[in-house]
N, C-alpha and C positions, 0 to 999 in steps of 0.2 A: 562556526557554522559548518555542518557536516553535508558536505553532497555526495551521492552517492552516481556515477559519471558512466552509462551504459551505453556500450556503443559496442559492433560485429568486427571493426578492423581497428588497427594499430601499427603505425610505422615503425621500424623494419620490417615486423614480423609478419603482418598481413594488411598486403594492401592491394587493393585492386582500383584506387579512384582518392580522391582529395581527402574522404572521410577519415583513413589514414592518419594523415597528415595533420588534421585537427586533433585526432584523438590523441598525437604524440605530445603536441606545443598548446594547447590549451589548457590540458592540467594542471601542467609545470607553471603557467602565467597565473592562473587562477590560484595555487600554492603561494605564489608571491602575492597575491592581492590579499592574502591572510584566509582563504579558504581551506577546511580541511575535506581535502578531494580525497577518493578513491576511484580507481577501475572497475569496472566487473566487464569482464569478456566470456564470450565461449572457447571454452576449453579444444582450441583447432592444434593442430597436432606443433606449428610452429613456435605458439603462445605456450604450451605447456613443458614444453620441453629445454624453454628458457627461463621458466618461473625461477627463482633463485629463495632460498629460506623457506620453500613451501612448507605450509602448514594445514591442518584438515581444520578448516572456518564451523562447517558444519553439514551435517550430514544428514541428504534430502531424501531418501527412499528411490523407491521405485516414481516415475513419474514420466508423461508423453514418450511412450512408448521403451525406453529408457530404462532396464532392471537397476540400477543402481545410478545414480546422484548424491554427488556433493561438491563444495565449493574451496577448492584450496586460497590460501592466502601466502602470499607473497612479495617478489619485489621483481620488475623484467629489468635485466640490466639498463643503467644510464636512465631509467627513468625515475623519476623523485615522488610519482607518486604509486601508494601502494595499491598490490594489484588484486582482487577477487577472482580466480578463473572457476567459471566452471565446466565441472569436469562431470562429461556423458561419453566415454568413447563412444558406445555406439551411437551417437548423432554425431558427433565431431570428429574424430579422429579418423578422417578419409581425405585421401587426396583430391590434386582439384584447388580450387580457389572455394570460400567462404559458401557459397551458393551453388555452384557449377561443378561437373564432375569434369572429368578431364577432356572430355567430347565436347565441353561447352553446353550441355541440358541443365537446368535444373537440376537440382536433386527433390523428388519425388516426395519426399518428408520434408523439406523446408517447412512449412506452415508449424509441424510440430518441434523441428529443432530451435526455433525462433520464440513461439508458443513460448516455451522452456525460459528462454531468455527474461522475458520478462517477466513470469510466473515466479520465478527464480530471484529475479532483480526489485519486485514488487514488496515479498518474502524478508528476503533477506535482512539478516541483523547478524553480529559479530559481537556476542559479548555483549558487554554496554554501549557499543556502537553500534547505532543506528541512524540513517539518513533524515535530518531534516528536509531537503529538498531530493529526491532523485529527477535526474538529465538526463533522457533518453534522447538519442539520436536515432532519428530516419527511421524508416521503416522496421527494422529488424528489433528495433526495441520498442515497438507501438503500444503494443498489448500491456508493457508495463504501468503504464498510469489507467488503462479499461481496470486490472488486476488490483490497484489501490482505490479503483471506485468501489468494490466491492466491498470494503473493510466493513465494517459496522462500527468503528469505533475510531478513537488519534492514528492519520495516519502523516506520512509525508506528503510535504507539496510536491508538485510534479510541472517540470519543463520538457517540451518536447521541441526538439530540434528537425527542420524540414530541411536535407542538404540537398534533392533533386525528387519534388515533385511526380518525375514522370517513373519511378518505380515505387508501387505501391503494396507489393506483397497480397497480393489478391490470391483469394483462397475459393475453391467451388461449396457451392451451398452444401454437398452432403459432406465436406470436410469438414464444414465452421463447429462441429460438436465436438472435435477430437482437439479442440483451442483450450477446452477446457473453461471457458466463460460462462458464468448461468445464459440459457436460454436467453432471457430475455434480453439479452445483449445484442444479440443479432435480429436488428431494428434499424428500422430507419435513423430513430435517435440512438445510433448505437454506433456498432461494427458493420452494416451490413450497408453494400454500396451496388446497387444495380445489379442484386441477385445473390451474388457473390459475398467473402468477407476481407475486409481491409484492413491490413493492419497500419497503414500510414493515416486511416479513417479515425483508427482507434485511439491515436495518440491524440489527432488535429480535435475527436469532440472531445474525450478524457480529461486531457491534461490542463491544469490552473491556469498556466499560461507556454504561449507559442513561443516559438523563435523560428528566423531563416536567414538563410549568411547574408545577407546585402537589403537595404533598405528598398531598393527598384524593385528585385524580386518579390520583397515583401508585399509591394501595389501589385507588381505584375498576375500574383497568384490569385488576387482578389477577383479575377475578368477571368474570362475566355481568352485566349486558347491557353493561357499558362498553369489558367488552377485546374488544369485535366478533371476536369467536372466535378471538382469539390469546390469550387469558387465559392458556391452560395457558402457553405460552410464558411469559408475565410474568411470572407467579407460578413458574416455576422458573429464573427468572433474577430472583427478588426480592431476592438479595443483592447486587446488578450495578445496580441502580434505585434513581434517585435523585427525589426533589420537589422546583424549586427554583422558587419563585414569582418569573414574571416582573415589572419593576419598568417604570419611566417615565422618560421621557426629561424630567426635570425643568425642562430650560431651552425645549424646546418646549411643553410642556404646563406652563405659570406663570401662572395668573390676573395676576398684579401685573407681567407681561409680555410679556403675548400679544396680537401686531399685531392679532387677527383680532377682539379686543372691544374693542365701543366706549369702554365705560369699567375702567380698571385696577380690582383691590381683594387683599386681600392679610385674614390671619385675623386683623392685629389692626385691620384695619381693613375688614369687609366690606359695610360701606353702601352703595359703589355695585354692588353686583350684582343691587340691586333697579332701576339705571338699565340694566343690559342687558338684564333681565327687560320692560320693560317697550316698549326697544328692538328686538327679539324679538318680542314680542306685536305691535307694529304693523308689524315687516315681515312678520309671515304670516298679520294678517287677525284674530288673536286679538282678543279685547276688552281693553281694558288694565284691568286690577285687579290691584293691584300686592298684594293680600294673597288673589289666590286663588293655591292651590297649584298649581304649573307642573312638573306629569311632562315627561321629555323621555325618547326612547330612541332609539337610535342605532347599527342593527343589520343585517347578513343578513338577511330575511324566509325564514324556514325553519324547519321543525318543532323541531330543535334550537333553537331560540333561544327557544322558548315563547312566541311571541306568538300563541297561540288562550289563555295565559292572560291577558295583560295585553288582549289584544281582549273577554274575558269581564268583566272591571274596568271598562272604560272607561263604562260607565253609571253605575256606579258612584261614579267620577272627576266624572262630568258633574253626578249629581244633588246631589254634596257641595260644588257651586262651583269644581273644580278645573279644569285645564284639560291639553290633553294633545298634547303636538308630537312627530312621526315624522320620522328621517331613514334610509331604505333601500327595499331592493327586493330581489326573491325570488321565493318563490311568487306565482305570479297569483292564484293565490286569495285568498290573505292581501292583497294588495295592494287585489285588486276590495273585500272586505271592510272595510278601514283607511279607502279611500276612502268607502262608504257612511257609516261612521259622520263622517268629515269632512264629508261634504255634508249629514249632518240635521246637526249640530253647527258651523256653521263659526264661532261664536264662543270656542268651545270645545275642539273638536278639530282641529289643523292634521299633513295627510299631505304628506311630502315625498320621490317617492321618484327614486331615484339615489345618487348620492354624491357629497358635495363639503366637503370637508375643513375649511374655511375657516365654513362654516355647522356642523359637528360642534361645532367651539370653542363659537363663538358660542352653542346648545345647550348646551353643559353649563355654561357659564359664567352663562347667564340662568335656569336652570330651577332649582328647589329640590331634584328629586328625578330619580333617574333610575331606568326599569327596568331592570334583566338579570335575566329568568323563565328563564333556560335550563333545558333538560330535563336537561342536559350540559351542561358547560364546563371544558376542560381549568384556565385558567387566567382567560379574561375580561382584559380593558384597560381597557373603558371604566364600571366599577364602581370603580377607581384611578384614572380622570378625574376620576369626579365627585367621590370622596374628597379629590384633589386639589384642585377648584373651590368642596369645600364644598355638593357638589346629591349629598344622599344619597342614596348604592343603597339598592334594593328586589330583594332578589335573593330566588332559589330556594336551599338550602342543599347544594348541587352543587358539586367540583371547587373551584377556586380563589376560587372566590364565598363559598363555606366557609371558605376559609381567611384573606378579606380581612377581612370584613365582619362587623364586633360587631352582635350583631341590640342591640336599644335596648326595655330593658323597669327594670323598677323596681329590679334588683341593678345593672345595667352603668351606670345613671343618676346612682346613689349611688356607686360606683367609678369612675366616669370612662372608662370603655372604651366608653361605646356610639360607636357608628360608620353605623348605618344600620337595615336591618329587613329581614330575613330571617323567608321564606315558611316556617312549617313543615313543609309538603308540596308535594309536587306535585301542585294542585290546585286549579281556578276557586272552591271554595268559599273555598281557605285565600287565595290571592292578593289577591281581593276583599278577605277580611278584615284582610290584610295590609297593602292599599291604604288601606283606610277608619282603620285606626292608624295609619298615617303622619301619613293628613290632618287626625287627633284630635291629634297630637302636634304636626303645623306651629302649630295654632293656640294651644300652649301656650308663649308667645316664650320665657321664659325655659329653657327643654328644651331647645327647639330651640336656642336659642344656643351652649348649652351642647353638645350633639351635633354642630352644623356645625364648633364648635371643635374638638371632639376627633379627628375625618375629617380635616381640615384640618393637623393637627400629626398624623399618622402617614406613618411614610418608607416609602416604596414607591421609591426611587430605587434604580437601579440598582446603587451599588457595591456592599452587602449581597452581594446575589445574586451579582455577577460576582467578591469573595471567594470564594467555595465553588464557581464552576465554577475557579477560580484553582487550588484546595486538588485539587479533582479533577485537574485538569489533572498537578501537580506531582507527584501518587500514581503517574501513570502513567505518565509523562516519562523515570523513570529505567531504565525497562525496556523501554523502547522499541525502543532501538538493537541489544538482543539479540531482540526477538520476531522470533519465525518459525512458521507455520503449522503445526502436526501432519503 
């Protein structure tokens, strides 16, 4: 079975958010489940400059603004599966992250560097290769399955993948002709959403069938306020919609293996992760007390991500002994804010803001707990980190947070499923309160032992998951070669 795997980012090379992260450890699982996967990326100046064996796949003309296209073939190091770039310098090769120039705007042509993408990825064939299923992800590959409605004749089936709802690639009505879609595309039953053109629109009516990381999300998108006003759409394509909770790249993400902590430890042996707790503490100024409790979060600074709840905690955090380390950036607000409470607190509270991958590790591998207060969270990663490292989430009971995370009370303690502690609401009372039992339960050792163990022994690893887009895949594969558009 041939999928063809479309997606804007890829870890190492380009990441700005989780989607990364799936695009590096999904392939690779999906290969083992006997899938023959390929990439196709945009040719961004990180991605092409690591391509290895590149080869010229095929060669696309002039095309969205763009005097020359075509698509090299490849391989990006350490990854097993092969890779499609394509290659526009003039849309891609600019600095900046994926979308954003270096100011943080937009870039002003998005609509048509994206356009590309899946015009490109709809297109595309290699020889005697070609996609029985293409997987687009998110927005940025939407327009891929509208571009296979058009076919007249055998085309691919199409899955489209939803990783966060609330970025939708909205374009203004006198751009939507320069997409390159016939006219009559931009419709109500189409691409066209409240004026404007969507390409998250394009994928959700287009595509054979949906997909979204976590089965909660899956419901949540269906209502108000989560299916950001494409509800109706969901919910009448809720037989088409699938939940399939994203997993972890197990051999990068390995306490008992990872270059980036000082010291190894593993769940039957987790005594030194009190030596990187403490290694931690003295490279950011903390006090070392090796039995206060160590929050770590490691996030976006954005309304979404709920840190005006975990910022309403952190007195809280302070007055109980605990202590509290930051790694992100976002809102200036929230940041000027993070930072105030680090400067009365600097034994206590450490603000780190940027991003750097290498100290994330290090974070969740020394800290005992981690927050994710999201308001929303399709699916969340780094609540599976720290399940992973053994630093219990403290989640809001949202999306994939919902579906990870066994809250820890007196039935799940006596059964052995607790996993963490989950917020009852969404709310600075209940979070507090949610904080302040965590930190009632760290100082109970033997709970605790017993809770880190059981976080510790749950699979979040990718094969799971990539079985059942396998099974999806296989549903659609055989009908492929006869679909053809109404």
């Amino acid at each position: 079975m041939r999928v063809l795997y479309v997606a804007s980012e890829i870890y190492p090379w380009v990441k700005t958010g989780g989607l990364a992260d799936v695009t590096a450890s999904l392939p690779p699982a999906l290969a083992r489940a006997g899938v023959d996967v390929r990439l196709f990326l945009p040719g961004l100046p990180a991605i092409v400059d690591s391509l290895q064996q590149a080869r010229t796949a095929a060669e696309l003309g002039a095309a969205f603004g763009a005097p020359k296209v075509r698509v090299l073939a490849g391989r990006l190091p350490g990854c097993p599966a092969p890779a499609y770039v394509l290659d526009a310098p003039v849309l891609y090769d600019r600095p900046g992250n994926p979308y954003v120039d270096e100011r943080g705007r937009d870039y002003a042509d998005n609509h048509r560097r994206f356009a590309l993408l899946g015009w490109a990825a709809a297109h595309f064939f290699d020889g005697r290769w070609r996609a029985d299923v293409l997987h687009a992800h998110d927005w940025h590959a939407g327009l891929a399955p509208a571009w296979l409605a058009t076919f007249g004749g055998p085309r691919p089936a199409s899955v489209f993948t939803i990783h966060n709802l609330a970025f939708q690639g909205l374009v203004p009505a006198d751009q939507a002709p320069e997409l390159g879609l016939p006219g009559r595309f931009f419709d109500i039953d189409g691409i066209e959403f409240h004026g404007q053109a969507s390409f998250m629109k394009a994928g959700l009516y287009f595509a054979d069938r949906l997909t979204t990381v976590s089965p909660t999300y899956a419901r949540e998108i269906q209502s108000a306020p989560a299916g950001m006003g494409l509800e109706g759409l969901l919910s009448g394509r809720a037989d088409d919609l699938d939940g399939i909770v994203n997993g972890v790249d197990t051999e990068v993400w390995n306490p008992a293996a990872d270059a980036h902590l000082p010291f190894a430890y593993t769940a039957a042996d987790p005594a030194p992760k009190v030596d990187n707790k403490a290694a931690l503490q003295a490279e950011l100024g903390l006090a070392i007390e090796p039995t206060a409790p160590l929050f770590c979060l490691v996030s976006r600074l954005t309304e979404q991500k709920g840190l005006d709840l975990i910022a309403a905690a952190l007195p809280a955090i302070v007055a109980a002994g605990g202590q509290f380390a930051l790694l992100g950036s976002g809102d200036g607000a929230l940041e000027a804010a993070l930072r105030r409470e680090a400067e009365a607190y600097p034994a206590r509270v450490s603000v780190t803001l940027g991003y750097d991958e290498a100290l994330s590790h290090r974070l969740i591998g020394a800290a005992d707990l981690i927050a994710v207060p999201s308001r929303y969270e399709p699916c969340g990663l780094t609540q599976l980190y720290g399940l992973r490292y053994g630093t219990l989430p403290v989640v809001t009971p949202v999306g994939g947070l919902a579906d990870t995370v066994i809250d820890s009370n007196r039935r799940t303690l006596a059964d052995g499923s607790a996993t963490g502690f989950v917020v009852p609401q969404l709310s600075a009372q209940a979070t507090i309160q949610t904080v302040e039992r965590a930190m009632a339960t760290y100082r109970r050792v033997r709970d605790w032992d017993k809770i880190r163990g059981n976080a510790m022994a749950a699979d979040f690893g990718w094969d799971r998951s990539a079985a059942r887009y396998a099974a999806l895949y296989a549903a659609l594969a055989p009908a492929a070669d006869s679909r053809t558009t109404s």
